[in-house]
Every structure is written in structure tokens, then in C-alpha cells.
C-alpha positions in Angstrom: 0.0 0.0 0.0 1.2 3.3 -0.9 0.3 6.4 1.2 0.2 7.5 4.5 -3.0 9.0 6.4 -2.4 12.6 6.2 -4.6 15.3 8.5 -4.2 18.5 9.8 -3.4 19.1 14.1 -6.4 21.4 15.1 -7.8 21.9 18.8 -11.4 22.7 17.6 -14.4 20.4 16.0 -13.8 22.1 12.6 -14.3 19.7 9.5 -11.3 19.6 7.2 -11.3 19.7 3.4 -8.5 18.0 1.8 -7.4 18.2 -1.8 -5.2 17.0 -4.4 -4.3 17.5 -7.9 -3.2 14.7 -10.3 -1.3 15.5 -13.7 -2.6 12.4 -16.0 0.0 11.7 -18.5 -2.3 10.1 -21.1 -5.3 8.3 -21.8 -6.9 6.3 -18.6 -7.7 2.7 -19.2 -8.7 2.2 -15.6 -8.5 4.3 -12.6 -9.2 2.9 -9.0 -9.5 5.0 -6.0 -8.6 3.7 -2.3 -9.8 5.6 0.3 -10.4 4.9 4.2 -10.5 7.4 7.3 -10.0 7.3 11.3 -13.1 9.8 11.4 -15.8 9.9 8.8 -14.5 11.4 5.2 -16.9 12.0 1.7 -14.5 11.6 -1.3 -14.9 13.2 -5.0 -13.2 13.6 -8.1 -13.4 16.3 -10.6 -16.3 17.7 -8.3 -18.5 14.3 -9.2 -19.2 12.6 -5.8 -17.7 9.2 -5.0 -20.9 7.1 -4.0 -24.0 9.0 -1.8 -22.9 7.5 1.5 -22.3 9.7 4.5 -20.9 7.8 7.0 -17.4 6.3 5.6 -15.9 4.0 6.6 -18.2 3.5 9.5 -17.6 2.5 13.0 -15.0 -0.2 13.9 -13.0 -0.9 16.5 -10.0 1.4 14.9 -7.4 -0.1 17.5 -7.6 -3.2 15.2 -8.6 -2.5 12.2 -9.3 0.4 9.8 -11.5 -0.7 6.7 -11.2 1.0 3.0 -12.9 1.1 0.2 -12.4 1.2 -3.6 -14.0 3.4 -5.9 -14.1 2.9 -9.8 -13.0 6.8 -11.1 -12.3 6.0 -14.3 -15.0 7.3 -16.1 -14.5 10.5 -13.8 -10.9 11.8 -14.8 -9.5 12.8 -17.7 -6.5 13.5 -19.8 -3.9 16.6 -18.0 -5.2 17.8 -14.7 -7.6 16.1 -12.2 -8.6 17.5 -8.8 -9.3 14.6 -5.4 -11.4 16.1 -2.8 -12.2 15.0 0.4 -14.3 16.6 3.7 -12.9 14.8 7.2 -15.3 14.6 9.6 -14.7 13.7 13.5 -17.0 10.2 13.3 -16.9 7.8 15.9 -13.4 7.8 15.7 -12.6 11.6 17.0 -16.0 12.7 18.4 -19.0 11.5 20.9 -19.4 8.3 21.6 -22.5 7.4 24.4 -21.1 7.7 27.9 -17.3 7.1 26.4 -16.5 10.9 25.5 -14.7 11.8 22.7 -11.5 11.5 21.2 -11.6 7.4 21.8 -9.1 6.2 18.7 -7.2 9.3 18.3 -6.9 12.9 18.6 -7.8 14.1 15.1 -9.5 12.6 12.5 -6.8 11.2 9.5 -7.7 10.3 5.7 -5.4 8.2 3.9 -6.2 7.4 0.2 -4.4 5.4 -3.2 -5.2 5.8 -7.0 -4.0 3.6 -9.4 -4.6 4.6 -12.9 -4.1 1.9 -15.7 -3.0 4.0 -19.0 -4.1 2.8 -22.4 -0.5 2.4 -23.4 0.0 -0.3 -20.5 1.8 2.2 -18.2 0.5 1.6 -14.3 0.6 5.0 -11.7 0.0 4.6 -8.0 -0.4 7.9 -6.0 -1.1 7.7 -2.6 -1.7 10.5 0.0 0.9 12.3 1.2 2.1 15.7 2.6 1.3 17.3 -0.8 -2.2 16.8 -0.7 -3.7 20.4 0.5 -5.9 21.4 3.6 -8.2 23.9 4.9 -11.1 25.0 6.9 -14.4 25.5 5.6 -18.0 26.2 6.8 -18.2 23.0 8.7 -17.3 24.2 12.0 -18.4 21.6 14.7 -19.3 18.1 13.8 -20.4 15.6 16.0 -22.5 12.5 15.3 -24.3 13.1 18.3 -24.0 16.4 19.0 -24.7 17.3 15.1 -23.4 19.9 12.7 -22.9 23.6 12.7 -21.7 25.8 10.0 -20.7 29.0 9.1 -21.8 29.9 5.2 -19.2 32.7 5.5 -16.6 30.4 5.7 -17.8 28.4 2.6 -15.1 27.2 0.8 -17.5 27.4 -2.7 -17.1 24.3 -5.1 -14.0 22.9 -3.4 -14.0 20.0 -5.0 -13.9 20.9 -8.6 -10.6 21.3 -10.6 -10.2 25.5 -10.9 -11.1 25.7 -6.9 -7.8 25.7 -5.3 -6.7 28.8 -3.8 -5.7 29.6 0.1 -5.2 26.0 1.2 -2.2 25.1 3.2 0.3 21.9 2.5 1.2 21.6 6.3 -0.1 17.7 7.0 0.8 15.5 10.0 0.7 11.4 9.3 
């Protein structure tokens, strides 16, 4: 597995937003996308969500085990540049759980994720998360499964997920 689960040290219940951008050298035969969290996280690509669930990768004992799952993308990148996008959410992971408090598996919630692209030409490319994907802070300002969800639309972070949206994020990650 390439990759290492890549976050952002923060002492507040603010969601992050995590991107990347991928410079495809050619035309994609196949593209597979990776993706897992110690938290809850909701991946796209090229702005197009992933699937329509909310609650990846669930609740699991994380001391043991920390499930992924794989995405087809192919259909959903293209030729020259290609934006990942991810919002990181506490979960069960980081936030409340019943009587137990928070922060039971860690301290902040972590996203790790791995594409492998299959070019037409035969050529294979795995990228995994690392300290150059990007981070910030958008209008998701507390988020709790229990407690709920605030946000701030002043703090909106518009389409963050498409291609042409990066501006003002940091590359300061902690694994």
C-alpha cells in the first residue's frame, strides 16, 4: 500500500477539506481509487461525488482494524489535470461516543487514500496520499455525530472540490 494517512493538528471540532491535484500523463484505461479514514470522510473527483454514502468508513474498533474502500474513477478523470477532494469529519473515531467521551481512537481525525490509474498504453501510476495533498477550513465548524453539525456559510469554501477551486489552502499535514 502506498500512502500514509495525512490530517491537519487542530484543537477545535472544525471539518477539514483535503485536496489534491493529479497531472494524467495520457489516456486512462482504468482508474481505482482507495480511500479509508479514522473519522468519517466523503471523497470526490473532478467535483462528481464518489458514491451517496455519508458515514465512511463506518464504526469499527480502529485499534484493530481500519476498513477502505475502492472506488471505480475512471469514467470520472480525464487527460492533463484532475482535482481529489475530500471533507474529514470527526466520526466515531474523534468525536462523541454514548457515555465514552470523545477522542476514543485518536486525537484528530486522519484520511489516507491510493489511485491507481491503468493507462491505455499499458503504463500503471499509484499515488497515494501524502504531505502534498492540501488542507483547509471551511464552513463545517463543529461536527459531532451526536451532538450534530454547525456551519458558518461565511466560511464556505464554494465548489471545493472541482478542478479551478484551489486557492488559500495550506500543505502543512501531520501522518
Amino acid at each position: 500500500m502506498k500512502g500514509k494517512f495525512v490530517g491537519y493538528h487542530a484543537e477545535h471540532e472544525l471539518a477539514l477539506y483535503v485536496r489534491k491535484e493529479l497531472a494524467l500523463t495520457g489516456s486512462v484505461e482504468k482508474a481505482t481509487l482507495k480511500l479509508s479514514a479514522l473519522g468519517i470522510v466523503k471523497g470526490f473527483c473532478n467535483g462528481s461525488k464518489l458514491d451517496e454514502d455519508l458515514l465512511t468508513p463506518g464504526w469499527v474498533n480502529y485499534h484493530k482494524r481500519i476498513p477502505y474502500y475502492t472506488f471505480d474513477i475512471t469514467d470520472m478523470l480525464q487527460t492533463g489535470t484532475n482535482a481529489l477532494a475530500f471533507t474529514l469529519g470527526h466520526g466515531w473515531a474523534i468525536g462523541t461516543i454514548a457515555w465514552f467521551g470523545t477522542k476514543n481512537y485518536g486525537n484528530q481525525p486522519l484520511m489516507w487514500c491510493e489511485v491507481e490509474v491503468e493507462y491505455e498504453d499499458g503504463r500503471t501510476e499509484i499515488i497515494g496520499s501524502d504531505d502534498t495533498f492540501k488542507v483547509a477550513f471551511g464552513s463545517i465548524r463543529e461536527n459531532d455525530l451526536y451532538d450534530g453539525e454547525n456551519q458558518d456559510a461565511r466560511c464556505d469554501l464554494g465548489d471545493f472540490a472541482n478542478k479551478a477551486a484551489m486557492f488559500g489552502w495550506a500543505t502543512k499535514t501531520v501522518d
